[in-house]
C-alpha positions in Angstrom: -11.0 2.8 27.2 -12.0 5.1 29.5 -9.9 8.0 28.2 -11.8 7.6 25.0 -15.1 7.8 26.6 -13.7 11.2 28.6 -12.8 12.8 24.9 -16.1 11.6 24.0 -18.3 12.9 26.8 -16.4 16.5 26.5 -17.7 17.0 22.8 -21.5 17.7 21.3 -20.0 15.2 18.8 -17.2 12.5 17.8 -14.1 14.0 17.6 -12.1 14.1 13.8 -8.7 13.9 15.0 -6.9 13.2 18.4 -3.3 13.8 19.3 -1.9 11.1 21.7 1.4 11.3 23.7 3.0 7.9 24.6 4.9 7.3 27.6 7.3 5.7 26.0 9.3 6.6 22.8 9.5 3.1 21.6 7.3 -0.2 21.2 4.9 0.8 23.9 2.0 -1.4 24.6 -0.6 1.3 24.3 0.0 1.9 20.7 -1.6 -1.0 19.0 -5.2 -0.9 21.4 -5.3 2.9 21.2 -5.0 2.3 17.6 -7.4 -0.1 17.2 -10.1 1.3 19.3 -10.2 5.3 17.5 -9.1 4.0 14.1 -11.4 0.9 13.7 -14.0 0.8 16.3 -14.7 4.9 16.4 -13.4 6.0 13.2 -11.4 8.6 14.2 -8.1 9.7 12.8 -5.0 9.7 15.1 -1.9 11.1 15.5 0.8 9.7 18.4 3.8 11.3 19.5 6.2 9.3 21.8 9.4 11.7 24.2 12.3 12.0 23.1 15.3 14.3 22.6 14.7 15.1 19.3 12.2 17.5 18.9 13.3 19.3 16.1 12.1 21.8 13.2 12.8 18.3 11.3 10.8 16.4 13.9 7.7 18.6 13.8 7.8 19.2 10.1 7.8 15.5 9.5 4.8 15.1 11.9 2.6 17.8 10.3 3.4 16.0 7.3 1.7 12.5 8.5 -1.3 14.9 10.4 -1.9 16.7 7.4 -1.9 13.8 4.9 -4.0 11.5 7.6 -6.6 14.5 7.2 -7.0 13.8 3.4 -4.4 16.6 2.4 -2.0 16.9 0.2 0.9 17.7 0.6 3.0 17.5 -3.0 1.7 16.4 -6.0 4.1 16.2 -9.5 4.0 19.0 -11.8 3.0 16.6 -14.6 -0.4 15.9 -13.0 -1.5 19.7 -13.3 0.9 20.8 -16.9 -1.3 21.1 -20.2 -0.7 19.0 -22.4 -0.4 16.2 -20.5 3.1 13.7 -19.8 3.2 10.5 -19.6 1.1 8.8 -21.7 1.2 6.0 -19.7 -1.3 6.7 -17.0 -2.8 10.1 -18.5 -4.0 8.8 -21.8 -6.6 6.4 -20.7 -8.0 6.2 -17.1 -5.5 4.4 -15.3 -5.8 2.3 -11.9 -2.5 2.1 -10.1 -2.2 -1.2 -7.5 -0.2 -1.6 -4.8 -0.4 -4.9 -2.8 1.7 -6.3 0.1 1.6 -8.5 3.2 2.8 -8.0 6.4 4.0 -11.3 8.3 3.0 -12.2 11.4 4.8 -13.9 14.8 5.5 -17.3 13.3 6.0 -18.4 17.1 1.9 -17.2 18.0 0.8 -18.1 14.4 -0.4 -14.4 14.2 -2.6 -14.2 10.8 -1.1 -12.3 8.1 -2.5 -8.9 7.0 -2.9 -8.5 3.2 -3.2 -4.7 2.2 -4.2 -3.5 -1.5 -3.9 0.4 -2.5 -5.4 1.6 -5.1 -5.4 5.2 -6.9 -7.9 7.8 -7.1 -9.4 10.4 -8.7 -7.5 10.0 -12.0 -5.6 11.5 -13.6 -3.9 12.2 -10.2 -1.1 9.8 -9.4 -0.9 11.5 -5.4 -4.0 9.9 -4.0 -4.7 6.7 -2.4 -7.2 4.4 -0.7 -6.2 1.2 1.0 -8.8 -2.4 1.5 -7.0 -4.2 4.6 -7.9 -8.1 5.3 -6.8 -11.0 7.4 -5.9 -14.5 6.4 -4.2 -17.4 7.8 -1.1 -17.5 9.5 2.2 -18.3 6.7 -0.2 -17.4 3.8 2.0 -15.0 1.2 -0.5 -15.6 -1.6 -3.9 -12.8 -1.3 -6.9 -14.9 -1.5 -9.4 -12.0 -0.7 -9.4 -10.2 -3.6 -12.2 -11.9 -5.6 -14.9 -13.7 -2.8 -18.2 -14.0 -5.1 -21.0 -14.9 -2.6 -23.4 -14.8 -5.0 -24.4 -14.6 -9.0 -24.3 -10.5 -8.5 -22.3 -10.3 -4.9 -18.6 -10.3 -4.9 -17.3 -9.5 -1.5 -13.7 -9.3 -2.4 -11.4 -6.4 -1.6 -11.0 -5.5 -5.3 -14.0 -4.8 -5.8 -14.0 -2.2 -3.1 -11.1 -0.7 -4.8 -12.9 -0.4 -8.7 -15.8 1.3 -6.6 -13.9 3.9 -5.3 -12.2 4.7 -8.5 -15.4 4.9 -10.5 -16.8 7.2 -7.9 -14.1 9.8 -7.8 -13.2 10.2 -11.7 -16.9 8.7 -13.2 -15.2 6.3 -15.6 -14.2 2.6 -15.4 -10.0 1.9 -15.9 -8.9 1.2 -19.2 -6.2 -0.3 -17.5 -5.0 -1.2 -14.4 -1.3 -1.0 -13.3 -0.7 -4.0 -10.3 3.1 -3.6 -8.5 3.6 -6.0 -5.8 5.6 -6.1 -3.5 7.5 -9.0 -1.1 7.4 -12.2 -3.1 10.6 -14.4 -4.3 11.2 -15.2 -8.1 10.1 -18.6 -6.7 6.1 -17.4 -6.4 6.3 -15.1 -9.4 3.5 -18.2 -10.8 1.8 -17.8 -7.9 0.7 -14.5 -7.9 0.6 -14.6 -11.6 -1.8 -17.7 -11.4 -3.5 -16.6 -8.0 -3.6 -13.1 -7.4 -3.2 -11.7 -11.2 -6.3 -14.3 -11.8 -8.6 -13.4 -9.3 -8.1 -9.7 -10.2 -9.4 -10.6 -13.9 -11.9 -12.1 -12.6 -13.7 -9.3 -10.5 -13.4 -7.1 -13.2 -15.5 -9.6 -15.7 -17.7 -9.5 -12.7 -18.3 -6.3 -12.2 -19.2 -6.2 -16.4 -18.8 -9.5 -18.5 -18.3 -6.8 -21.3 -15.6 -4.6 -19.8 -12.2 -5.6 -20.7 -9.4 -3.5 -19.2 -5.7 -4.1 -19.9 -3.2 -5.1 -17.5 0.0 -4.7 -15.9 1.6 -6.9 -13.2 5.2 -5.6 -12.0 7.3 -7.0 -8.6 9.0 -4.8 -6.6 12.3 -6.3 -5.0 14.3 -4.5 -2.0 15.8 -7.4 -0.5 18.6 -8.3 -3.0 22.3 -8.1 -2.8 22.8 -5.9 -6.0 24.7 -2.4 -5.1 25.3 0.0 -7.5 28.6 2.2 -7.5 29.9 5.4 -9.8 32.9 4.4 -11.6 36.2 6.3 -9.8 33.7 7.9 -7.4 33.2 7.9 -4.2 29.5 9.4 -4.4 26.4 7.2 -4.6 24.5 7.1 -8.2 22.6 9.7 -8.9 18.9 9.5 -7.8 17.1 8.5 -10.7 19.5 6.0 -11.4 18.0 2.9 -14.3 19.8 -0.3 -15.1 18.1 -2.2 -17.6 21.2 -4.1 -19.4 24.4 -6.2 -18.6 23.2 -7.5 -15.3 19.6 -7.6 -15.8 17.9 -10.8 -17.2 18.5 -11.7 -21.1 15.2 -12.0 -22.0 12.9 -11.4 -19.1 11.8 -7.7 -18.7 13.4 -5.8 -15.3 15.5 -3.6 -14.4 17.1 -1.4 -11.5 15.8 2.2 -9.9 17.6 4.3 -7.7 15.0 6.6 -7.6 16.3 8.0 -4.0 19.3 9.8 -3.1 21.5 7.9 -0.2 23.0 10.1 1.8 24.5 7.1 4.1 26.2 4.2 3.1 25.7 2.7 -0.7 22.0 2.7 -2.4 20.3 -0.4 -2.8 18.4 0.1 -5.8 15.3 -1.9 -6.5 14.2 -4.5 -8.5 11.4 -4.3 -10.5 9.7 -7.2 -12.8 7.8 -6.9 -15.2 5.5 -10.3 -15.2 2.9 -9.2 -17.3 2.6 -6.2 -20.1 -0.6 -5.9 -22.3 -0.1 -2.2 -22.3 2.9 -2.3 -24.5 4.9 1.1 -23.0 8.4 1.6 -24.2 11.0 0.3 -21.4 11.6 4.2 -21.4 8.3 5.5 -20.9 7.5 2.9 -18.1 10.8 3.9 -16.2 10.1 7.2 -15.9 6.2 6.6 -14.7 7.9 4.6 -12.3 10.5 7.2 -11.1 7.5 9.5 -11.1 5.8 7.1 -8.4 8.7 7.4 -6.4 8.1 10.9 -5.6 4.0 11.6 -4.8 4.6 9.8 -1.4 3.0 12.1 1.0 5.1 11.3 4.4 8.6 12.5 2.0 9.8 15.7 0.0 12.0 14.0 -1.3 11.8 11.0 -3.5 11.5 7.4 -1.7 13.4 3.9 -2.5 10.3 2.2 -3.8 6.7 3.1 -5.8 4.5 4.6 -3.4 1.9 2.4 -4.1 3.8 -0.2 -2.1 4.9 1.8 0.8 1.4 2.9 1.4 0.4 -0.8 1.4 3.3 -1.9 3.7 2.0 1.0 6.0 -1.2 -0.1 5.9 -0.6 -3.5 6.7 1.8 -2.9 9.3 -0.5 -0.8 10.9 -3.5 -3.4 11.2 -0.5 -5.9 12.4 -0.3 -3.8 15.3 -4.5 -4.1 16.2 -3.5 -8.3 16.5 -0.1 -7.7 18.2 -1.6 -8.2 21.9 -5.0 -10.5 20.5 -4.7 -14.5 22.0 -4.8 -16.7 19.1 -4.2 -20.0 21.4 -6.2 -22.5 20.5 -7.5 -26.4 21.4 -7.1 -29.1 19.4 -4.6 -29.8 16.3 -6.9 -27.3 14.0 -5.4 -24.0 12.7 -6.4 -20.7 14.4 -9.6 -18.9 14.0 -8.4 -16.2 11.8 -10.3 -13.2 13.0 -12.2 -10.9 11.0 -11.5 -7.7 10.1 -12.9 -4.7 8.7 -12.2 -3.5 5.3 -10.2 0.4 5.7 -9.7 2.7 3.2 -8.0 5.9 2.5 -8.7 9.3 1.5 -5.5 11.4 0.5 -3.4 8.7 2.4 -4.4 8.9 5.7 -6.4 5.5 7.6 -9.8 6.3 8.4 -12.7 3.4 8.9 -15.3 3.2 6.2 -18.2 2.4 8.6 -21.1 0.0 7.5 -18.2 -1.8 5.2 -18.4 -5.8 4.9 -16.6 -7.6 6.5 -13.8 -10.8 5.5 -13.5 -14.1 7.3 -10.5 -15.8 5.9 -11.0 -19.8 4.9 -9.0 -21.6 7.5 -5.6 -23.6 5.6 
């Protein structure tokens, strides 16, 4: 672009953040190659604002927000992470790894590839902090295949690795345990990622260190369910903070409902969370509340959010590479599938996109 080249060419050096005003408030065609050309080609952080009529105290708060968190601020963090002794024993007690993982569909009609995005936590015993490893794979894949790729007896280029490097470099220590929520899967694939994803995780930590045996954690996050929640002779919505773990819940299986957000419009659809996999052993009570405590170190919010921010940060990210293939031609001759394209592995610091430069790069296997 030659507007990139003019910001360039202005400056001794490359710029660290550029503000970018669209001509158009909604779905405009500059926003996915403007994105894709500072974030992952050039490396530099972005912020884009499109007109509108609402440019309010709200508005601009909300903005400085996103800036300030893309910058590797922060801009709430619990008061458990800083009190003395230390809460929750869950993730405080032993160095902890928090996973988020989701995948953002593409146009079924273009056979766009999907876009798998894992998040992982950092600098434990904060809980506020995140880094993201983004990666392409074939079009109508829901299953994460990237996340253990050994090329060789000491090379695994999967994306998990990636993730347990960045966690030992910011707190020094290997996890004890690692916490996985995933999010957008049926209770029809609940094998799958147990048998796929769950799997391949295991097996990048044994390695990483045949020796090193961390425990584990698996959980689903559900949103898109039909469950609503409602006060007995009361108008109002549930409290935030809301847990249902009995009478409609499964009889033997462990879940249960959060309404860790207030809803101000309509009634609150609280989410589902399964518990697939437990070798940590938390009391259903303990577990809640580090749950409810995710729901409110998501850095774009003052408030608390619907779901774990370990999964909204992962839906962001993924969404946000989604947009770098929106406009890319994936036509192709002959009855094969589609070259799935590669794609560089991003990570974040605070929660904000930026381009780890020199990082390997994923090819997809073709279905």
């Amino acid at each position: 672009m030659r507007m990139i080249s003019m910001v360039i060419s202005k400056r001794p050096g490359r710029p660290q953040f550029l503000l970018c005003i669209l001509p158009d408030r909604k779905n405009s065609d500059l926003y996915g190659p403007w994105k894709k050309r500072t974030l992952s080609e050039l490396g530099v952080v972005t912020q884009c604002l499109a007109p509108g009529p609402c440019i309010n105290k709200q508005y601009l708060t909300n903005v400085l927000l996103k800036i300030n968190a893309k910058l590797g601020g922060l801009n709430s963090v619990l008061t458990t992470e800083y009190a003395r002794p230390l809460p929750l024993p869950l993730v405080y007690s032993k160095p902890t790894l928090i996973i988020g993982m989701d995948v953002s569909h593409g146009s079924p009609a273009r056979d766009v590839p999907y876009v798998a995005a894992v998040v992982s936590s950092r600098q434990w015993p904060l809980i506020s902090k995140y880094r993201a490893a983004v990666c392409t794979q074939p079009p109508r894949s829901e299953i994460i295949g990237s996340l253990f790729k050994p090329v060789s007896e000491t090379v695994d280029a999967g994306i998990f690795r990636e993730l347990l490097d960045d966690f030992y470099k910011t707190c020094g220590r290997k996890p004890a345990q690692i916490i996985i929520f995933r999010d957008g899967v049926s209770e029809s694939q609940f094998n799958q990622i147990l048998n796929a994803e769950l799997e391949q995780i295991i097996k990048a930590c044994k390695f990483r260190d045949e020796r090193w045996d961390p425990k584990f954690m698996l959980v689903v996050a559900q949103k898109n369910h039909h469950t609503k929640i409602f006060q007995a002779n009361s108008p109002e919505n549930v409290p935030e903070g809301t847990v249902i773990d009995n009478e409609i819940c499964h009889p033997r299986n462990n879940d249960f409902y959060l309404c860790a957000h207030a809803g101000p419009i309509g009634t609150t659809r609280p989410t589902h969370y399964h518990v697939l996999y437990d070798e940590l052993g938390y009391s259903p009570d303990d577990f809640q509340e580090f749950v409810l405590s995710l729901s409110y170190v998501y850095q774009r919010s003052t408030t608390a959010i619907s779901i774990v921010a370990p999964i909204r940060y992962a839906h962001l990210a993924a969404a946000q590479m989604s947009q770098f293939l929106k406009f890319d031609d994936f036509s192709h001759s002959g009855g094969g599938a589609p070259a799935v394209p590669q794609f560089p592995v991003l990570c974040t610091v605070g929660t904000s996109l930026s381009l780890l430069r020199g990082c390997s790069r994923f090819r997809a296997s073709k279905p």
